[in-house]
C-alpha positions in Angstrom: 0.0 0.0 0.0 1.1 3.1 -0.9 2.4 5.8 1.8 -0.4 8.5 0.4 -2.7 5.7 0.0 -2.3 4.5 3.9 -2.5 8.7 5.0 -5.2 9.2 2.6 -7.5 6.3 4.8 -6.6 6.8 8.2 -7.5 10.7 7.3 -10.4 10.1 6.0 -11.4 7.4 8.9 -10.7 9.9 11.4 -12.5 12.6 9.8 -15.5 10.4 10.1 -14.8 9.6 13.6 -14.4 13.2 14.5 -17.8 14.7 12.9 -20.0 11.3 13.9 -19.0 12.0 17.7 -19.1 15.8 16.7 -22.6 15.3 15.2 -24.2 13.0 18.0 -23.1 15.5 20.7 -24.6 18.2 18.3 -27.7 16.6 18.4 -27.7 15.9 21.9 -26.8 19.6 22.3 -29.3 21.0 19.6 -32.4 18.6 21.5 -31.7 20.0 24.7 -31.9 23.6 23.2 -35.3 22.6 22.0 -36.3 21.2 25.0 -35.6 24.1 27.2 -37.5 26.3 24.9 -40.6 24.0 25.3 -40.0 24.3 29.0 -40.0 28.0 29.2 -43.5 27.8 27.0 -44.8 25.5 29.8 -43.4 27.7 32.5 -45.5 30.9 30.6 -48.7 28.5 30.9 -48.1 27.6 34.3 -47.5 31.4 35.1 -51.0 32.2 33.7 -52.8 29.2 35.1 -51.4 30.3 39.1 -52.1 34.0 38.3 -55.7 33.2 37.3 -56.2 31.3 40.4 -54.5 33.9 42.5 -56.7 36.5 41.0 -60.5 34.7 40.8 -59.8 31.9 42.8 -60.8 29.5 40.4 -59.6 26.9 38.1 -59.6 27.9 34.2 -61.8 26.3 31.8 -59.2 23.3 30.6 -58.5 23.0 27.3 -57.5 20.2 24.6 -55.6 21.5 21.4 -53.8 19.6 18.5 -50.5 20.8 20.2 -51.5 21.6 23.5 -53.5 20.2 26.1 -54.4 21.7 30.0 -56.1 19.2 32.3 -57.1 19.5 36.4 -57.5 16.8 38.8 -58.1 16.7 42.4 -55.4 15.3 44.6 -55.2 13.9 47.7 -51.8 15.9 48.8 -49.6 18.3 46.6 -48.1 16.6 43.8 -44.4 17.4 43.3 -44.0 19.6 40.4 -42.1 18.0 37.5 -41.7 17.8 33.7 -42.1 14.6 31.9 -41.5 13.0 28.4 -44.6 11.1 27.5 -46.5 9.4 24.1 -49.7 10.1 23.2 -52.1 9.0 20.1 -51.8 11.4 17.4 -54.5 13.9 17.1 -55.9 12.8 14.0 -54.7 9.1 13.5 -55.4 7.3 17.3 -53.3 4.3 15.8 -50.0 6.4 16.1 -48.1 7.8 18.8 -47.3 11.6 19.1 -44.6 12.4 21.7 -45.3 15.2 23.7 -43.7 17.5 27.0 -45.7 17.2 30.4 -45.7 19.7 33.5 -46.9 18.6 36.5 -47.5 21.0 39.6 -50.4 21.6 42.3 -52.5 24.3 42.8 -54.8 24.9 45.5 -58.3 26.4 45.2 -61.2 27.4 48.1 -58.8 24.5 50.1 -58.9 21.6 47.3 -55.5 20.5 45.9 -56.0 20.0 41.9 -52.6 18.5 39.8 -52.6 20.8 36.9 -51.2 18.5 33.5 -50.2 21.2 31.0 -49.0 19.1 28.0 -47.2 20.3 24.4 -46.7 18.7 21.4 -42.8 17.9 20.5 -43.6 17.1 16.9 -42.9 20.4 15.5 -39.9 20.1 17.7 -38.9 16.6 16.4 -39.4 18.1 13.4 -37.2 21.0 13.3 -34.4 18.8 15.1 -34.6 16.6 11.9 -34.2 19.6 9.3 -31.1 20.1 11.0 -29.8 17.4 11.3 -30.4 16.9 8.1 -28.7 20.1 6.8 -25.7 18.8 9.5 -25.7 15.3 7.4 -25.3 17.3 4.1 -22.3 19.4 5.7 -20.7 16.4 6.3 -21.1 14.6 3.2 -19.8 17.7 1.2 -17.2 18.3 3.7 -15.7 14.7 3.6 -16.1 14.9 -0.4 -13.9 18.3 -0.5 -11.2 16.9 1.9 -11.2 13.8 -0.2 -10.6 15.6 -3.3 -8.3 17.9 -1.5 -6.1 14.5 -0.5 -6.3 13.1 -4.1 -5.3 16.8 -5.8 -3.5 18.8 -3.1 -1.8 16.2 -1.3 -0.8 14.3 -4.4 0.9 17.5 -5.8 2.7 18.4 -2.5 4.2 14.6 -2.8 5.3 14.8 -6.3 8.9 15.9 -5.7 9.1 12.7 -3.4 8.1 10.0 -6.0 9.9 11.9 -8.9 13.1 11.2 -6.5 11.9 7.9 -6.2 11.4 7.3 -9.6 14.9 8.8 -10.6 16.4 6.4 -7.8 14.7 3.0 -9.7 16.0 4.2 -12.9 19.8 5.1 -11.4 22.0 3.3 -13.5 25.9 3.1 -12.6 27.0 2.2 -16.1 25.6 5.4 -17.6 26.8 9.1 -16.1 22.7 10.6 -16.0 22.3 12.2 -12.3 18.6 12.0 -11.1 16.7 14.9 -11.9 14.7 16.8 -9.2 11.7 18.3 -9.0 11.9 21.9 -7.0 10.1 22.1 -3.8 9.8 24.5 -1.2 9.3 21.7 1.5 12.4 21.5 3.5 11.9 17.3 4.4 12.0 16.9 0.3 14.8 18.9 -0.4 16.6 17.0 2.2 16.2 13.8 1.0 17.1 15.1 -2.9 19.9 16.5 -1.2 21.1 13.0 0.9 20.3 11.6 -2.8 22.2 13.7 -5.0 25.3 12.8 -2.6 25.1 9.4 -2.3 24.3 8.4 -5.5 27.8 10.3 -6.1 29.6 8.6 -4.0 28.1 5.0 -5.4 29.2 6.2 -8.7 32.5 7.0 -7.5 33.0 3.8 -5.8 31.8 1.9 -8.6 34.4 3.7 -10.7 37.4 2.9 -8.4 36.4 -0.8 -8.1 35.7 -0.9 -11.9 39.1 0.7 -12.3 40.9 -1.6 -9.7 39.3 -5.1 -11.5 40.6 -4.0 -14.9 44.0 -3.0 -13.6 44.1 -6.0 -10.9 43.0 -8.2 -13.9 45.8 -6.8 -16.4 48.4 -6.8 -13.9 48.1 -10.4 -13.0 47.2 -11.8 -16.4 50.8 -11.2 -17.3 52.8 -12.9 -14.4 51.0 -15.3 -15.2 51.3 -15.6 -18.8 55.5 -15.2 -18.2 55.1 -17.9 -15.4 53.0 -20.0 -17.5 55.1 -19.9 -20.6 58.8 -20.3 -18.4 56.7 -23.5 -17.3 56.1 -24.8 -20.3 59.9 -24.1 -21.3 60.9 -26.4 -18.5 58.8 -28.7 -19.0 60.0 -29.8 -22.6 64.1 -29.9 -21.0 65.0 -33.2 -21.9 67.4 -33.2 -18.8 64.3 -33.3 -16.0 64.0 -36.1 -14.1 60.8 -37.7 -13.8 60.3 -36.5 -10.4 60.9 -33.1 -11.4 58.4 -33.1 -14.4 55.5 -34.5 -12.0 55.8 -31.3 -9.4 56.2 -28.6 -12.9 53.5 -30.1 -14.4 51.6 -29.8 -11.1 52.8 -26.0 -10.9 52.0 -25.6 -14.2 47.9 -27.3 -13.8 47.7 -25.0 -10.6 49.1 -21.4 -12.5 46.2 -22.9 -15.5 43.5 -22.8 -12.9 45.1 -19.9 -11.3 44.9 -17.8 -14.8 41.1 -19.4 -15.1 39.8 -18.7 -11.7 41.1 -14.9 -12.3 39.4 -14.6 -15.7 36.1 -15.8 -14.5 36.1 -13.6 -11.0 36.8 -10.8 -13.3 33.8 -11.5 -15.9 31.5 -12.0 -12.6 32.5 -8.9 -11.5 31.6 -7.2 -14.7 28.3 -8.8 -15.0 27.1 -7.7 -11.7 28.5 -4.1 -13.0 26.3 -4.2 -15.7 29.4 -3.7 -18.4 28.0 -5.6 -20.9 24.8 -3.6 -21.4 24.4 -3.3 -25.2 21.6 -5.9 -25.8 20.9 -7.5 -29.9 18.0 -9.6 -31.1 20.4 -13.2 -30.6 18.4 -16.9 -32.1 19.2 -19.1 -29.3 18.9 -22.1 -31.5 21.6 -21.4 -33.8 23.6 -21.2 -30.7 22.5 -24.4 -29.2 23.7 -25.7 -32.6 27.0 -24.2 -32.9 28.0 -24.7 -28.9 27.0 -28.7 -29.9 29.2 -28.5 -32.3 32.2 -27.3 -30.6 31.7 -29.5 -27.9 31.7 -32.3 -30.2 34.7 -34.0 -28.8 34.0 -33.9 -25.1 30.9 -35.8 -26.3 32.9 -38.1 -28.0 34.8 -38.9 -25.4 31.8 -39.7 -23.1 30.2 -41.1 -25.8 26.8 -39.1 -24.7 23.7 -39.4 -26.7 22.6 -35.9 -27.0 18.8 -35.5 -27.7 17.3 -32.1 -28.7 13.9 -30.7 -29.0 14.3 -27.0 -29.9 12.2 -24.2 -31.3 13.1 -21.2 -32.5 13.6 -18.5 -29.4 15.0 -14.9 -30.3 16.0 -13.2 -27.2 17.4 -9.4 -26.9 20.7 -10.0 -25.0 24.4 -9.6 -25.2 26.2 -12.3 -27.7 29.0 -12.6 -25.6 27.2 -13.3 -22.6 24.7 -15.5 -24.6 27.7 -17.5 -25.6 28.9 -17.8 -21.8 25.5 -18.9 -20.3 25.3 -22.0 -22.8 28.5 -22.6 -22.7 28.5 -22.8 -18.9 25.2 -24.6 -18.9 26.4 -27.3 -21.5 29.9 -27.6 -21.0 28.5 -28.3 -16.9 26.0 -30.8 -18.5 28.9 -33.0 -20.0 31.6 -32.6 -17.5 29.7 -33.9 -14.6 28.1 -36.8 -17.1 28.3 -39.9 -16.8 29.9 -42.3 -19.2 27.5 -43.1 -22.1 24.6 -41.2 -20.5 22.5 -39.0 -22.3 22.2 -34.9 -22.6 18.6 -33.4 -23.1 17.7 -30.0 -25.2 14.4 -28.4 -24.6 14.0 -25.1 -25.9 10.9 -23.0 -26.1 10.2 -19.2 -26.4 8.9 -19.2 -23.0 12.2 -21.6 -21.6 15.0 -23.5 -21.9 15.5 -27.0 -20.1 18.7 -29.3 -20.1 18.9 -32.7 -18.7 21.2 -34.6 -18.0 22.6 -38.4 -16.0 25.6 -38.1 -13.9 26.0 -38.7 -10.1 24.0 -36.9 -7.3 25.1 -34.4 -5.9 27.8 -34.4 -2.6 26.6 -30.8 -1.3 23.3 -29.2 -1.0 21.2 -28.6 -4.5 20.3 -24.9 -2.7 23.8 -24.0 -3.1 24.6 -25.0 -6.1 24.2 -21.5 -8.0 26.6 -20.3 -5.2 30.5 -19.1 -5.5 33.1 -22.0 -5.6 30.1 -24.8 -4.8 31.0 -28.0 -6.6 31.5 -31.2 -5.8 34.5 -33.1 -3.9 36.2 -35.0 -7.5 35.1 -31.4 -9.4 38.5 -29.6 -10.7 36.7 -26.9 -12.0 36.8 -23.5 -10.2 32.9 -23.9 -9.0 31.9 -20.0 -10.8 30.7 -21.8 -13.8 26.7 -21.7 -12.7 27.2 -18.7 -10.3 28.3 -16.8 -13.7 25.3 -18.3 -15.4 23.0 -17.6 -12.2 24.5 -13.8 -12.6 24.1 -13.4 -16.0 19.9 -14.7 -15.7 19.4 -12.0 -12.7 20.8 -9.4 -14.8 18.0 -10.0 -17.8 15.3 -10.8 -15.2 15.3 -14.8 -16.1 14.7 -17.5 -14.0 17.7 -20.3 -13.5 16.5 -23.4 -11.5 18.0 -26.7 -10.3 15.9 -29.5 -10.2 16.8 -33.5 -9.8 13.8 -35.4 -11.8 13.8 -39.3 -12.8 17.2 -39.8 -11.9 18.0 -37.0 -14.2 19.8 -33.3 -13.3 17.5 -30.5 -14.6 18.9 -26.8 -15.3 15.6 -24.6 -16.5 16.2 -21.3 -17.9 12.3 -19.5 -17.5 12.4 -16.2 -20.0 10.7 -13.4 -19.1 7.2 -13.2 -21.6 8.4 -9.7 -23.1 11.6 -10.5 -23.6 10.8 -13.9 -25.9 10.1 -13.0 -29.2 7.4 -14.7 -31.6 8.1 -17.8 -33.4 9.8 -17.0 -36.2 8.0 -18.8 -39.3 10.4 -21.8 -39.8 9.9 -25.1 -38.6 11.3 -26.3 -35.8 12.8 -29.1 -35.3 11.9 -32.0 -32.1 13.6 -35.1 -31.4 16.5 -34.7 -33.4 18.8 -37.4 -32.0 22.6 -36.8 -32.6 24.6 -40.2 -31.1 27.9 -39.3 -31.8 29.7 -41.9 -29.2 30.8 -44.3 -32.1 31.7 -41.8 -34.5 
């Protein structure tokens, strides 16, 4: 939920809060107000009603009105005066029941007690309570709609600066030099945070720089002691004076300064994956790769004898070439070393996905960690950065790499995102082509 989404309900709520309690105590407010004005026209009646008495010593004639109603009855001892909330039938329909405002007090005439009832109608009361309550209801409806549309125009404009720097922070790329672009504000908390923004993503791009900078010299500057090392090997390797001890522990020097040179070219192409350094992106047919990369691997497969068994269609994906090239060839060239001898090596490839298959042992670690750095198994003389570069290079194009172990069979499934896999292009694909080239 958004943060002018969440403000925008809990305002509203408590608006609503606010004027419901507001309005009941109005009402209770507004109805007492009434009341006390009925009151004081029941005190006037009672006024007349004790002057007449005091003046002729009589009771007044009683009277029954729509709205108003005077009654006398003898009593035994003084009543207590009091008013009184009571119902009555209505003046016209005797099936409905009118409320009305009762004062009860005694008066005393030629030495009888009489209760004197003088009773008013509250309907015109009742009525004029629900006109404004009414016109209160209204007030509030229209208010809540103007600070509704004040939150959805106002606020949303006062908060623009903040998801324009929000924006500008999910587009911040550290391969290209575009700073974020700001939109002015005269709100001190917003030009803060463009301010903290502006600075870090500086000092990000700085930093990526000097690391960038350091992996290409690092890179550079070991690839040629190695190289001299490498070559002064091989030199010493073809003396025809070495004994055979000595040839055993160069050639072991030599293997190690091989995986050495290896293990430094692939940290280096990790590293400028996760950079982002190979960002120029060309319409690449995956099948024609699948095809070539078989091909070049032809003698591996020869040497396992492997039945490879492929079930492609035609996928065209916008990617890098060179990185294309580097995720098949991890994912195949990983396929066949860790084969088994005469086992078999399984193509699928759709436009949504790509799925190889293959035999070979189970694994000696745990399959969650197998897309991590340096994970491979115990008799493995690889460097273990062959999937992690492959993982690496499937997060940077938003694909999905899985690991999966299904009927006895190890399952690598590429799943491309929809809008990057192009239509099938209108040539016919090929399924179960079987190439067996283990007795060529």
């Amino acid at each position: 939920m958004k943060l002018f989404t969440r403000y925008s309900r809990i305002n509203i709520l408590a608006s609503i809060l606010a004027l419901v309690l507001g309005s009941i105590g109005y009402y209770i407010m507004i109805r007492g107000i009434l009341i006390h004005e009925l009151d004081d026209a029941l005190k006037v009646e009672e006024a007349e009603i004790l002057s007449h008495v005091r003046t002729l010593d009589e009771l007044p004639e009683p009277s029954s009105y729509r709205d108003q109603q005077i009654s006398f009855a003898p009593a035994a001892a003084p009543v207590r005066r009091r008013f009184m909330n009571i119902t009555r039938p209505e003046y016209r329909h005797h099936d409905e029941s009118q409320p009305y405002r009762q004062l009860l007090f005694p008066v005393t005439v030629k030495g009888q007690v009489y209760t004197v009832s003088v009773t008013k109608s509250e309907e015109e009361t009742e009525d004029l309570l629900a006109w404004i309550m009414l016109v209160t209801a209204g007030m509030i409806v229209i208010l809540l709609g103007i600070l509704f549309m004040a939150n959805r125009l106002l606020l949303r404009r006062i908060w623009q600066p903040f998801y324009q720097t929000l924006e500008g922070l999910r587009r911040f790329d550290l391969s290209k030099r575009e700073s974020i672009v700001h939109t002015p504000t005269a709100i001190d908390e917003f030009r803060n945070l463009q301010t903290v923004v502006e600075v870090m993503t500086e000092k990000i791009r700085k930093d990526y720089e000097i690391l960038r900078d350091f992996t290409d010299n690092a890179s550079h500057e070991m690839q040629t002691p190695l190289a001299i090392i490498n070559s002064k090997l091989d030199l010493m390797i073809q003396d025809q004076q070495l004994e055979e001890k000595h040839l055993r522990q160069l050639q072991a020097m030599y293997d190690a300064v091989g995986r050495l040179r290896t293990l430094n070219q692939s940290l280096l192409l990790l590293t400028k994956i996760e950079n982002n350094q190979f960002a120029q992106a060309t319409p690449v047919a995956l099948e024609a790769i699948i095809d070539k990369k078989i091909i070049q691997l032809e003698d591996p497969i020869k040497v396992k004898q492997l039945t490879i068994t492929t079930d492609v269609q035609p996928c065209e994906l916008q990617m890098n070439a060179y990185l294309t090239d580097i995720l098949l060839n991890n994912l195949l060239g990983n396929a066949i070393r860790h084969n088994s001898e005469r086992g078999t090596l399984d193509i699928v490839l759709r436009p949504e996905f790509l799925k190889i298959s293959n035999t070979g042992a189970p694994l000696s670690f745990d399959p969650a960690t197998i897309f991590d750095r340096f994970t491979k198994g115990g008799h493995s003389e690889g460097t273990g950065l062959g999937l992690a570069i492959a993982k690496q290079i499937c997060d940077n194009y938003g694909f999905v790499l899985t690991y999966s172990h299904e009927e006895g069979l190890h399952v690598l499934r590429i799943q491309f995102r929809p809008s990057m896999a192009g239509g099938i292009r209108p040539t016919e694909f090929r399924q179960n082509a079987i190439l067996d080239l283990s007795h060529e």
